[in-house]
C-alpha positions in Angstrom: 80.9 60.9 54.1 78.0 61.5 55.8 77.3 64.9 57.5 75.8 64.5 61.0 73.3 68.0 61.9 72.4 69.6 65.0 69.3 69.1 66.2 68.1 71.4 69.0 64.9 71.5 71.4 62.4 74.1 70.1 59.3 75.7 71.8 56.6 76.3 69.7 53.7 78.1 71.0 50.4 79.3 69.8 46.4 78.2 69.3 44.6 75.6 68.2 40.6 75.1 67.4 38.3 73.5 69.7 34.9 73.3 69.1 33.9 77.0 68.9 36.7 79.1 70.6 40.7 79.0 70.1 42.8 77.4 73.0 46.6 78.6 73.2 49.1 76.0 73.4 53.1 75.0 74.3 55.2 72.3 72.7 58.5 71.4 72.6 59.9 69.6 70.1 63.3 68.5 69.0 64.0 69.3 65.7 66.7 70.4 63.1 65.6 73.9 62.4 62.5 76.0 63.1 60.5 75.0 59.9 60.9 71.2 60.7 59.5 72.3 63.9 56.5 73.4 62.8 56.0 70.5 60.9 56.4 68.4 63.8 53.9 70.1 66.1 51.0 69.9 63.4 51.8 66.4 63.1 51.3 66.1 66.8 48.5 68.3 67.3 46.7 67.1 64.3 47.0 63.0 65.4 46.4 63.4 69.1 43.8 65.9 68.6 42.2 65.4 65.0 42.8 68.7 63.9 43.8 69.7 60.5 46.0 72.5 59.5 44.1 75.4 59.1 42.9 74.7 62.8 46.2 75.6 63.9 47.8 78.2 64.3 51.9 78.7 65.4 53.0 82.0 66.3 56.3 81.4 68.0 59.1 78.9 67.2 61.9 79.7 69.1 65.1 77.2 70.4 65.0 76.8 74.1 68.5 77.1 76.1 67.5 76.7 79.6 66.6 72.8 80.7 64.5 74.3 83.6 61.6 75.3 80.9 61.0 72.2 79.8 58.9 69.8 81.5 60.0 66.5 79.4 62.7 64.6 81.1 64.2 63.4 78.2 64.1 66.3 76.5 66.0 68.6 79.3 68.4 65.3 79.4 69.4 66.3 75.9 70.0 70.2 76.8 71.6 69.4 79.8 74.0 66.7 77.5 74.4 69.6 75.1 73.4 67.8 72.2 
């Protein structure tokens, strides 16, 4: 039997290193829980950006619940679905 989870969309928000000053960022990911989240977004930021860990920094992971935050079509699909 195989147990299917929830996966929600997540807005993860805080700073990342550039150069010599911090800039703030916004992501959303979807995601099975908060921690997997965070996992995502420094994979993200760290390939598109070249940034390791310790040059970023998350200070909010929170689940999103309205589809009008989101900028991502598909994303805001899969709110809007309910999924």
């Amino acid at each position: 039997m195989v147990v299917m989870s929830k996966h929600k969309i997540y807005r993860v928000t805080g700073s990342m290193r550039k150069v010599l000053e911090w800039e703030r960022f916004t992501k959303y990911v979807y995601a099975v829980d908060e921690s997997v989240a965070k996992q995502h977004t420094f994979s993200l930021l760290g390939s598109k950006h070249r940034l390791r860990r310790f040059e970023i920094r998350i200070e909010e992971v929170r689940p999103v619940t309205d589809p009008k935050e989101v900028d991502d079509p598909v994303l805001r699909a899969y709110i809007e679905k309910g999924s």
